[in-house]
Residue, then its C-alpha position, 0 to 999 in steps of 0.5 A: x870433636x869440634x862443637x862450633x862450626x866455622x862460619x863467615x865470621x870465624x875470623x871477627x874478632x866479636x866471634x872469637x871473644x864470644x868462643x872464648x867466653x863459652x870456653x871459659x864458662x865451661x873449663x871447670x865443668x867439663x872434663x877434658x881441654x877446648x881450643x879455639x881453632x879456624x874450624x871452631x871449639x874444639x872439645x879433647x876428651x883425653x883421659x886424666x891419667x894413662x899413656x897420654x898423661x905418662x908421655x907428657x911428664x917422660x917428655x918435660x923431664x927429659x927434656x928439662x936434663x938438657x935445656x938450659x936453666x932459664x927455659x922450661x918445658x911447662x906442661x900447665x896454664x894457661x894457653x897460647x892465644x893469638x887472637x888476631x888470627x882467632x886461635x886458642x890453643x893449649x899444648x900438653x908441652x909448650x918449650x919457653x923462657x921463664x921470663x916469658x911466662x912472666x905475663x897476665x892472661x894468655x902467652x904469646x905464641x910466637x914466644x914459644x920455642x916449641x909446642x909438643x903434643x901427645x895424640x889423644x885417642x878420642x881426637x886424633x886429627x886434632x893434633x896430626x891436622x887441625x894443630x898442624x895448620x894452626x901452630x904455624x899460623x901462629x907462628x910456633x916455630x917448632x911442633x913435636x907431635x908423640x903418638x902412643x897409639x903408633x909409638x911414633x911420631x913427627x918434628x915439624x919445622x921451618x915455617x914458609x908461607x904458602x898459598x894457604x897461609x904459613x906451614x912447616x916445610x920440613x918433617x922428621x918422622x921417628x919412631x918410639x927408641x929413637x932419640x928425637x931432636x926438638x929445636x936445640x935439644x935431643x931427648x931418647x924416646x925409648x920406655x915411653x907408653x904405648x896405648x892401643x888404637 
């Protein structure tokens, strides 16, 4: 659900400070994530355990059996955050070199080698849209999208600059038991959870 509207100044540096500020206040006493998007705050009300939380550790393990030693599928804090084009966002899996989480505040978008997510069921288009125009944008290179309400999904790649800023050119749909490829790395998607619409 996204609770600011865009506005003139979305892409002022002051707005953006300001929605950060809110963001902040309420991270502890409100349940579920904010992100900053080119729309506004973004609130997802995903639920603490479930097929949402299930696909996300699946996915981190997985994927750790067969990335090298110095990247990490880090599923924690903090966020991604380019603040030149206004844009916070806080994937449930972001792919990135130990060496890289090595800062203060926020990481780097563009150190990122991929940002997956797992659709939530209470704000669907805010990973199969909103997070689709933002992650290139960024520049994440690679956006893995698993949907358990569908037991499919989307590997999103090669940014190109469009009339409407960057975008992935290329998209490779699967299927949940179909082994998926993320940059360098393929993971089996077969027993991951399914939750209805």
């Amino acid at each position: 659900m996204t609770i600011a509207p865009d506005g003139t100044q979305q892409g002022s540096s002051r707005h953006y400070l300001a929605m950060r500020d809110v963001i902040q206040s309420m991270d502890d006493t409100l349940p579920g994530k904010f992100e900053i998007t080119k729309e506004g705050i973004v609130h997802d009300m995903m639920a603490p355990v479930g097929p949402h939380e299930l696909t996300t550790l699946h996915l981190r393990k997985r994927l750790e059996k067969v990335m090298p030693e110095e990247l990490v599928a880090h599923t924690g804090t903090p966020d991604v955050e380019a603040e030149v084009e206004g844009i916070m966002r806080h994937p449930d899996v972001m792919v990135i070199a130990w060496v890289n989480m090595e800062v203060p505040g926020s990481f780097d978008p563009q150190t990122l080698i991929a940002a997956i997510e797992v659709v939530s069921r209470s704000n669907p288009d805010n990973d199969w849209v909103g997070k689709v125009r933002d992650y290139p944008l960024i520049g994440i290179p690679v956006y893995a999208i698993f949907d358990p309400r569908t037991g499919s999904g989307a590997v999103l790649t090669d940014i190109h600059p469009t009339p409407d800023g960057p975008r992935y050119a290329t998209r490779k749909d699967f299927v949940y038991g179909e082994d998926v490829t993320i940059a360098d790395w393929t993971i089996s998607t077969e027993g991951l959870p399914r939750c209805p619409a």
